[in-house]
C-alpha positions in Angstrom: -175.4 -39.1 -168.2 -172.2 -37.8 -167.3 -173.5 -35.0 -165.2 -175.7 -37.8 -163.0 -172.6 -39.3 -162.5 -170.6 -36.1 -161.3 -173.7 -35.5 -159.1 -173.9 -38.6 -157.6 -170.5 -38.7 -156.7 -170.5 -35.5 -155.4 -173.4 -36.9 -153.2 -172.2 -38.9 -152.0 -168.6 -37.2 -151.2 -171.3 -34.8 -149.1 -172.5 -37.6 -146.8 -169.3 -39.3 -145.9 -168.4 -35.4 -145.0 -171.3 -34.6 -142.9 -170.9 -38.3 -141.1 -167.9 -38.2 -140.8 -168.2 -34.2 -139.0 -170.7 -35.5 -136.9 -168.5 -38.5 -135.1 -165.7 -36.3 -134.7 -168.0 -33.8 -132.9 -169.6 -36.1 -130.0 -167.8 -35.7 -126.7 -166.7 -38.4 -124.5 -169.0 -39.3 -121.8 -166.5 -39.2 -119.2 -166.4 -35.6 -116.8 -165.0 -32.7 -118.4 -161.9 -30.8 -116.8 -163.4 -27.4 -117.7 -166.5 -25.8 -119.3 -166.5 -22.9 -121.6 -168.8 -20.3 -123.0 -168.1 -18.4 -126.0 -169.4 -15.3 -127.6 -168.1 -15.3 -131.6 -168.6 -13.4 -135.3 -167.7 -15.3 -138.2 -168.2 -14.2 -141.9 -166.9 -16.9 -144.4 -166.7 -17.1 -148.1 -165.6 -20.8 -149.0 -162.6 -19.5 -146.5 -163.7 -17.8 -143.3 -162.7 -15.3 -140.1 -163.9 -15.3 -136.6 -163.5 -13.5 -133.6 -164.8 -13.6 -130.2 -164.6 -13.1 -126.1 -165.5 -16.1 -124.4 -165.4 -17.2 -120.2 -163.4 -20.6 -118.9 -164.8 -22.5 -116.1 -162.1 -24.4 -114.3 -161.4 -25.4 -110.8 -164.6 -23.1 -109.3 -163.1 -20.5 -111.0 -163.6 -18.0 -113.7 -161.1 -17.0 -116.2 -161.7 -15.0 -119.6 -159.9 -15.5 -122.9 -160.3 -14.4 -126.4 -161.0 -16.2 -129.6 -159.7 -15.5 -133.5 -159.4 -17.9 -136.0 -159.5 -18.9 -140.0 -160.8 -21.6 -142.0 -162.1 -23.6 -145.0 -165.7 -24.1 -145.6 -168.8 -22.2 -145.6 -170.0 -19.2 -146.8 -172.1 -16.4 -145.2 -172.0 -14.4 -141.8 -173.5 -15.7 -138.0 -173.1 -14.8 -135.0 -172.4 -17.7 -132.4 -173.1 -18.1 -129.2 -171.7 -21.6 -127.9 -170.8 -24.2 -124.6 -168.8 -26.7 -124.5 -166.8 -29.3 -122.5 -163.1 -29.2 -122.0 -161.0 -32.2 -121.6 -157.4 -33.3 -120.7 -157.0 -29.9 -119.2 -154.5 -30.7 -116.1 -152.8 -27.0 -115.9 -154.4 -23.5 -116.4 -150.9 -23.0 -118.8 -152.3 -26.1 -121.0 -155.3 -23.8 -122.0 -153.9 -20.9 -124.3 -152.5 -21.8 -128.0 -153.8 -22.8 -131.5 -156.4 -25.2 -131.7 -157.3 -27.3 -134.8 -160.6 -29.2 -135.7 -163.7 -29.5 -137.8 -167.0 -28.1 -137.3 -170.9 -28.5 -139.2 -173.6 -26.4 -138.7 -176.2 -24.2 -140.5 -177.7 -21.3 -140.0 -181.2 -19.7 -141.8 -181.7 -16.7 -139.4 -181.4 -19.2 -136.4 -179.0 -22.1 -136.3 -177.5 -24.7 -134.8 -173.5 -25.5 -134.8 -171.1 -28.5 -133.6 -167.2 -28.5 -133.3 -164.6 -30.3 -131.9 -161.3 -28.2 -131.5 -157.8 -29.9 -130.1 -154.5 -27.6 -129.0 -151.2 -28.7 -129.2 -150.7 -29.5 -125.4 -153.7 -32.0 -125.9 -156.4 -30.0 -125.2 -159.8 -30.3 -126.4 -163.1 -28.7 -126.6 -165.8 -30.2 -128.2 -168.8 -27.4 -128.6 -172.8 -27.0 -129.7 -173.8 -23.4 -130.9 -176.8 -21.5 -131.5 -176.3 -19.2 -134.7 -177.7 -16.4 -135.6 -177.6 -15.2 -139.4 -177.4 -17.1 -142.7 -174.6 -19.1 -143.1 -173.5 -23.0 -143.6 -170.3 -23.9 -142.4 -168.9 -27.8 -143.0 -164.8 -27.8 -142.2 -161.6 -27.1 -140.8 -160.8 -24.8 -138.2 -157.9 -22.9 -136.9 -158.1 -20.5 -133.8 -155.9 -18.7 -131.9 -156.9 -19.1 -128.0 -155.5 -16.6 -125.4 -156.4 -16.1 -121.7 -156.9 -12.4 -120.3 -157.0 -12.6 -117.0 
């Protein structure tokens, strides 16, 4: 009995998780400021590690950064190729710094990922992945953004 109990709790814990994930990932409907497309490697193991290259699209122009973070959540290894939409972006500046957020996604040789990520000047970038690799990733994010050009 008490183990239908500690299931059903944890259940339900799971949904209000992956809902709650997938409202916080849905960007506004209003015109981005920017675009972005990102090349990234994760590995995780309840914590995780990424790194990537990735291409900003802003003002008719292109301009390259890279991509490293940690988190909480997940376990395996994927590589992930995602786009996105970048808003409240009013300054090239604005762009670099730590970002924060939450992502979902899993992956069983091919994938599919969502995540919304906000920097400290207000910034936010709200992205959909493919994945490739085995991996399930349900948390919080921290990366380090920095422009290379």
């Amino acid at each position: 009995m008490k183990t239908n109990v500690i299931n059903s709790v944890f259940t339900g814990i799971t949904i209000l998780l992956i809902a709650a994930c997938a409202s916080t990932t849905t960007a506004p409907s209003g015109p981005p400021s920017a675009t972005v497309r990102i090349r990234e490697w994760s590995a995780a193991y309840y914590g995780s590690a990424a790194a990537g290259k990735g291409t900003l699209y802003y003002n008719g122009r292109r301009h390259h950064f890279t991509i490293s973070g940690l988190g909480a959540g997940g376990m395996g290894a994927q590589k992930v190729s995602a786009t996105g939409k970048v808003y409240n972006l009013n300054n090239l500046s604005n762009f670099s710094g730590s970002y924060h957020g939450v992502s979902r996604g899993l992956t069983l040789i091919e994938g599919k990922m969502h995540a919304k990520l906000t920097n400290g000047n207000g910034v936010v970038m709200y992205l959909a992945a493919e994945t490739e690799g085995l991996a399930s990733s349900m948390g919080v994010q921290a990366f380090e953004v920095t422009l290379t050009n």
